[in-house]
C-alpha positions as CSV (number, residue, x, y, z in Angstrom):
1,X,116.6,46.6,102.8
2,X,119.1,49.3,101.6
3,X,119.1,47.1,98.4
4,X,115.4,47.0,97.9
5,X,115.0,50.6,98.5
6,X,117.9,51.9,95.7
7,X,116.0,49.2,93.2
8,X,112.6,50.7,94.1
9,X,113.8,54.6,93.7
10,X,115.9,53.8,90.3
11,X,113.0,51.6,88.7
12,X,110.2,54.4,90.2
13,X,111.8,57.1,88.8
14,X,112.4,55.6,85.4
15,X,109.1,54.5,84.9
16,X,107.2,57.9,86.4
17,X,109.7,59.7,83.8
18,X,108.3,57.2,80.5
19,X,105.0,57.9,81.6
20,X,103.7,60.3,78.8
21,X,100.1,61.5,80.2
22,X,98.1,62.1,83.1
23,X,96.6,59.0,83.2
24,X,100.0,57.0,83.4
25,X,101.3,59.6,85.8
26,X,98.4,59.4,87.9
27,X,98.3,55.5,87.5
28,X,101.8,55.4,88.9
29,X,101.4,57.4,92.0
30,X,99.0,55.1,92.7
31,X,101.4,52.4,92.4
32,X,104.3,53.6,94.5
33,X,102.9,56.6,96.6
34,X,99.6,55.2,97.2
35,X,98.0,53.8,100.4
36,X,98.7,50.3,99.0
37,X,101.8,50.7,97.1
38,X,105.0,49.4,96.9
39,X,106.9,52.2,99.0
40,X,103.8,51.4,101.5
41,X,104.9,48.1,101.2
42,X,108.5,48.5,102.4
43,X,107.4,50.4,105.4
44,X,106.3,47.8,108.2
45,X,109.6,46.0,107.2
46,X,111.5,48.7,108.8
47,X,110.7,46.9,112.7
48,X,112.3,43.7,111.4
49,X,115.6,46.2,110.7
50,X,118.5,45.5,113.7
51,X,118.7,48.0,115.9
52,X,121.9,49.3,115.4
53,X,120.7,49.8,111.3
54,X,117.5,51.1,112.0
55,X,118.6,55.0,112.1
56,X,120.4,54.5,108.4
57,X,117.4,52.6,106.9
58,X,114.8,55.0,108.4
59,X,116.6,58.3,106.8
60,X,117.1,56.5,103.4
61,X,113.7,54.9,103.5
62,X,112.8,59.3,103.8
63,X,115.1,59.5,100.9
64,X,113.7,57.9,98.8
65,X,109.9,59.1,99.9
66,X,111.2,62.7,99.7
67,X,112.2,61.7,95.7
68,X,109.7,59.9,94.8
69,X,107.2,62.3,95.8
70,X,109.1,65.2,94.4
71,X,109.2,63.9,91.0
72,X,105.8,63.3,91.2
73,X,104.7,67.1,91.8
74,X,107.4,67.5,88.7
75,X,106.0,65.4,86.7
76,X,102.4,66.9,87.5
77,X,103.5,70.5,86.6
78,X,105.4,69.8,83.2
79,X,108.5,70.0,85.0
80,X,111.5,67.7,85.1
81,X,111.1,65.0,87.2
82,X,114.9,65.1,89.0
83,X,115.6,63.7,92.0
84,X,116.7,65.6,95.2
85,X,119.6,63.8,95.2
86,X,120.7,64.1,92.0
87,X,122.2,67.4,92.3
88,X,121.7,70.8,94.2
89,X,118.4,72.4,94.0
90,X,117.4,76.1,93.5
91,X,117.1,77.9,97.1
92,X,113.7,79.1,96.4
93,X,114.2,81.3,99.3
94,X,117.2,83.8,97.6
95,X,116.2,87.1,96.8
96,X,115.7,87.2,93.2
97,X,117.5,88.7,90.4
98,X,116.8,92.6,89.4
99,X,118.5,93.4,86.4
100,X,115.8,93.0,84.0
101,X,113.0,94.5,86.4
102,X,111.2,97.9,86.3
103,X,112.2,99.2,90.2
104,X,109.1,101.4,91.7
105,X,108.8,104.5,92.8
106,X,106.0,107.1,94.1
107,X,103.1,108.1,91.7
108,X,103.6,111.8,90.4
109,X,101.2,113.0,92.7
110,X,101.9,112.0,95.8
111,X,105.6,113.0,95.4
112,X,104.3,116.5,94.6
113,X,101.9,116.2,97.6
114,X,104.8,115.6,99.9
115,X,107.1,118.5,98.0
116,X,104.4,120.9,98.9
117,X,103.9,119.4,102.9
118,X,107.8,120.5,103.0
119,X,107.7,123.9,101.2
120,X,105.0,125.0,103.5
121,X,106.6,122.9,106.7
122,X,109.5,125.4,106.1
123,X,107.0,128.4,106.2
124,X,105.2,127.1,109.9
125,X,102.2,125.0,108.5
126,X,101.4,122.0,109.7
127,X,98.7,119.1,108.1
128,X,95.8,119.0,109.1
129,X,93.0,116.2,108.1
130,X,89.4,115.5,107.6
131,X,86.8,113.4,106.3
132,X,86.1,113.1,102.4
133,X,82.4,112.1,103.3
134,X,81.0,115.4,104.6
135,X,77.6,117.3,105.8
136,X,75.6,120.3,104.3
137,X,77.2,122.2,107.3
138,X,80.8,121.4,106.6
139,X,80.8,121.9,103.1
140,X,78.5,124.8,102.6
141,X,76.8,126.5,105.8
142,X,79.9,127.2,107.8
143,X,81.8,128.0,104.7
144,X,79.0,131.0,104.3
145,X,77.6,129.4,101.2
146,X,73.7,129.8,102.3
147,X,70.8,128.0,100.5
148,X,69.8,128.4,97.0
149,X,73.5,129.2,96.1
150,X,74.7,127.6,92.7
151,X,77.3,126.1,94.1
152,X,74.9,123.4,96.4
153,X,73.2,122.3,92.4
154,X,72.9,118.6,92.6
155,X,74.8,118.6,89.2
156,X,77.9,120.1,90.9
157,X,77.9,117.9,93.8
158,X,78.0,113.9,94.9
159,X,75.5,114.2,97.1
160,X,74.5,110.7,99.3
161,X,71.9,111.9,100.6
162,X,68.9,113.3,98.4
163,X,68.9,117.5,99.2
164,X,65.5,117.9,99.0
165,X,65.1,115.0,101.4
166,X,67.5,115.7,103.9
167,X,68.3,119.1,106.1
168,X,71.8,118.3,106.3
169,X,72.6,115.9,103.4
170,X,76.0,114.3,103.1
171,X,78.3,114.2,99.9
172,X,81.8,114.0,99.1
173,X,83.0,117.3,100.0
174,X,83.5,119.6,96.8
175,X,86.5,121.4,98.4
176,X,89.6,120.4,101.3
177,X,87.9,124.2,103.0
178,X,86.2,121.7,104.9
179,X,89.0,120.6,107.1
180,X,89.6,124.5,107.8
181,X,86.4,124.5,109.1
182,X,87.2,121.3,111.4
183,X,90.3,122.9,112.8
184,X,89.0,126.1,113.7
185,X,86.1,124.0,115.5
186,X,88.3,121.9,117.3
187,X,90.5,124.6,118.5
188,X,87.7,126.2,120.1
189,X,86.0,123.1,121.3
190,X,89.5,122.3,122.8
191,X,89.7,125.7,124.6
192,X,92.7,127.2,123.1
193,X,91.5,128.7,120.0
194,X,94.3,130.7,117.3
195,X,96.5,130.6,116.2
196,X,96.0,128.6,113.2
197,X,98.3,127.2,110.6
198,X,97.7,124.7,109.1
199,X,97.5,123.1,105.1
200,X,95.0,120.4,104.2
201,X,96.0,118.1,101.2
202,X,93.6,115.5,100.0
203,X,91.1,114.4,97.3
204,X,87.8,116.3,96.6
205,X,84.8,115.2,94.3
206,X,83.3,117.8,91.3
207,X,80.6,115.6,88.7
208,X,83.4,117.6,86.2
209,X,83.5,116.8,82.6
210,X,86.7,114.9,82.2
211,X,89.4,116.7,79.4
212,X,92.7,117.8,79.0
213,X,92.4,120.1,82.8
214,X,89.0,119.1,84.4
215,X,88.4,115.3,86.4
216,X,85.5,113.9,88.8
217,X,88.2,113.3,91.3
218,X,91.7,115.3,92.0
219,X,93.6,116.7,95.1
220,X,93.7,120.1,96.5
221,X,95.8,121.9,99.1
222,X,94.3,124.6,101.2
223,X,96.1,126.5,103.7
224,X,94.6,128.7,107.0
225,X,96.6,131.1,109.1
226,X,94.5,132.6,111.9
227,X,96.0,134.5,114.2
228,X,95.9,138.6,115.6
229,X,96.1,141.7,112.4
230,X,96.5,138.9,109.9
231,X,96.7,140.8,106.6
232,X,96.4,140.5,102.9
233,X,100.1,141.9,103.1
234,X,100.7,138.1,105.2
235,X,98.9,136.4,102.2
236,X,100.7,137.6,99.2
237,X,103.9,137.3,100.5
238,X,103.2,133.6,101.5
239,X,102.0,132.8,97.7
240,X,104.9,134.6,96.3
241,X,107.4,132.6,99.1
242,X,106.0,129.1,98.0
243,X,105.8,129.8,94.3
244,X,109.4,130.7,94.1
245,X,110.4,128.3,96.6
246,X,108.4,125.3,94.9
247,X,108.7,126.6,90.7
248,X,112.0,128.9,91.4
249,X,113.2,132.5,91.9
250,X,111.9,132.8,88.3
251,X,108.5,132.5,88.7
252,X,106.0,134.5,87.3
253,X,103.3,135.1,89.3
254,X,100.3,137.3,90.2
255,X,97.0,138.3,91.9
256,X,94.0,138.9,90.3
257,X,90.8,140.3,91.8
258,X,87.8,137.7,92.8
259,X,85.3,136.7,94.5
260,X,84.3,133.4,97.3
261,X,81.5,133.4,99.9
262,X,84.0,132.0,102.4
263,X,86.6,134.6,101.4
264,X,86.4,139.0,101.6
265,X,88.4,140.1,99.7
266,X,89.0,137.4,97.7
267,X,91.9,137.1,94.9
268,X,92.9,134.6,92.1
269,X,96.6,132.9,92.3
270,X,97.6,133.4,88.5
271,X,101.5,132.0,86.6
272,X,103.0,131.8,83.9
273,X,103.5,128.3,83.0
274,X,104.9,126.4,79.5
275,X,102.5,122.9,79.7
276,X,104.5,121.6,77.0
277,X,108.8,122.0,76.5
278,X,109.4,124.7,74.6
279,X,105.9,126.1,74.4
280,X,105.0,130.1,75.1
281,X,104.0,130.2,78.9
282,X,101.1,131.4,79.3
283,X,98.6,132.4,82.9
284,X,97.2,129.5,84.6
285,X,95.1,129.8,87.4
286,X,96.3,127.6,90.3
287,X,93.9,128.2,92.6
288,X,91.9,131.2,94.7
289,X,92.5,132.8,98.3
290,X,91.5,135.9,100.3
291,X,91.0,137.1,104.1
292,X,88.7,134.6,105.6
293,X,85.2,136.3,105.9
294,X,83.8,137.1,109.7
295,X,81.0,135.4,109.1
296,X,82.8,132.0,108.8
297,X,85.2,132.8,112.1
298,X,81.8,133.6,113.8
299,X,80.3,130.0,112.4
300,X,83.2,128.3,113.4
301,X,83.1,130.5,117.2
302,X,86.0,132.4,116.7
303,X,85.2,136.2,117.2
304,X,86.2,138.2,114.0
305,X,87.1,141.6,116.4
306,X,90.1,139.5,118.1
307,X,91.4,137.0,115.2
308,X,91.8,137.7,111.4
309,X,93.2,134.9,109.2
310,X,93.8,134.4,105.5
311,X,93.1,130.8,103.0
312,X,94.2,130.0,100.0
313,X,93.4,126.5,97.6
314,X,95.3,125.2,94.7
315,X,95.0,122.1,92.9
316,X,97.5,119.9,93.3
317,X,96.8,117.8,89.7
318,X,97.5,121.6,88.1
319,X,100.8,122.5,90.0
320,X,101.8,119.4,89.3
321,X,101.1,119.2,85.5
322,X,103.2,123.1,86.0
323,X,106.1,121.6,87.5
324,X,106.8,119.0,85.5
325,X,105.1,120.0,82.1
326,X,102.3,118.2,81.7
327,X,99.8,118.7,78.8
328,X,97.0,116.5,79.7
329,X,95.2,115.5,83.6
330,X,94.6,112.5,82.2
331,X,97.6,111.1,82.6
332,X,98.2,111.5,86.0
333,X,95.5,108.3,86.2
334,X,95.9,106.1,83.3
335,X,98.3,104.3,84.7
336,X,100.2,103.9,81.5
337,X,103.8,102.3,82.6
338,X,105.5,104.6,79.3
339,X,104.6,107.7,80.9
340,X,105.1,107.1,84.9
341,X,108.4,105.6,84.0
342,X,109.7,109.5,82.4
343,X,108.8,111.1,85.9
């Protein structure tokens, strides 16, 4: 039987590889690997095998099924039909060569995202988090933003819910001031109130015209320290700590006079800032801050007479694009392998 099953493996194999379409390929597995061919065939021949040859004659009778079969699946794919035992075969398990592939690494913005967390980890904050779907309350009410204020214009908002429809309509929240709102209730709620500090990275919604600085979608980082005679003298020096810890002792940097509802006084967070290498730097607003108003602590149930507390907001997208000079937002979500390869 030995015999008959090194005949039937050479003279399979020799015909499956002179097959020359799918028709004869298929036409031969039906032959040998079908339910009535001739390997089939050899099979109940196996019981007539003495005992003591039974164990060699089973495995080689597996042998040649094992080849037979995987010359078909070969031959079926356009490969080679060779023979397990015709050589060594490829250990489809080893890890696989890396020479001539591109290796990974972190998209721009969440590696400035995570430079930031540490900067301000160093200076006591830590991250807080909320919910990119918000209400009328989170996003405007408690943030001292009352009704008929531009800012609540359908055409500056994603609203879900139809305003006019709806006394507390949901959108995707405008601005990450939100999650301050959050903490402050949920230290009170909790029963232990301020202190407070705390930054809250994460992705906001605008219905922005996209261009060169402006998207529908980017990240922000706002930052709240509440706590007893919190000052503006507390503020600055925490912008001009992170700025020159984050861009260098270099950095040029200044406050200009503004105005928020949620903020009183309120300031913009101006620097000087080449976009492109070896361009004139020039002032670029990264964001605003101020002393958070009373009437947002009293919102939130924090009494203004005890607790004072500066914020502050910068866009991430625009810190980023000052750190590492670059000229166009758009970037940061084309996805183009040429430019997240330079970074």
């Amino acid at each position: 039987m030995l015999d008959q099953l090194a005949e039937l493996e050479t003279k399979g194999l020799s015909e499956l590889d002179a097959a020359a379409d799918a028709g004869a390929i298929e036409a031969w597995r039906i032959a040998y690997l079908g339910s009535k061919g001739r390997l089939k065939a050899l099979m109940p021949r196996l019981k007539d095998v003495p005992k003591e040859d039974k164990a060699a004659v089973g495995k080689r009778l597996n042998e040649v099924k094992s080849n037979l079969e995987g010359a078909f699946k070969a031959k079926s794919s356009g490969g080679d039909a060779v023979p397990a035992s015709a050589g060594s075969m490829i250990d489809m398990t080893e890890p696989g060569l890396i020479d001539s592939a591109g290796v990974g690494r972190r998209h721009i913005i969440t590696r400035v995202r995570d430079e930031l967390v540490e900067v301000f980890a160093q200076m006591g904050f830590s991250v807080a988090e909320g919910p990119e779907l918000e209400d009328d309350e989170h996003n405007f009410i408690k943030l001292n933003i009352p009704q008929g204020h531009p800012a609540r214009e359908p055409i500056d908002n994603f609203y879900v819910d139809d305003p006019l429809k709806s006394s507390l309509p949901r959108m995707l929240r405008s601005q990450t001031s939100t999650v301050q709102i959050r903490t402050m209730e949920d230290a009170v709620a909790k029963g232990w109130g301020p202190p407070i500090k705390v930054i809250s990275p994460g992705r906001v919604y605008r219905p922005d015209t996209v261009d060169a600085t402006h998207s529908f979608m980017f990240h922000q980082i706002e930052g709240l320290h509440l706590d007893r005679d919190v000052s503006m003298v507390d503020l600055k020096t925490t912008l001009f700590q992170f700025a020159r810890a984050y861009f260098g002792e270099g950095a040029d940097i200044r406050l200009r006079p503004s105005f928020f509802p949620f903020t009183e006084p309120s300031a913009e967070f101006d620097m000087k800032i080449a976009l492109k290498p070896g361009a004139e730097p020039a002032w670029i607003e990264l964001g605003g801050c101020g002393m958070v108003d009373p009437n947002v602590l009293q919102a939130c149930g924090v009494d203004p007479e005890q607790w004072s507390g500066f914020a502050f907001g910068f866009g991430i997208e625009r810190l980023a694009m000052g750190k590492y000079n670059i000229p166009d937002i758009r970037l940061l979500f084309e996805n183009d392998v040429r430019f997240l390869e330079q970074l």
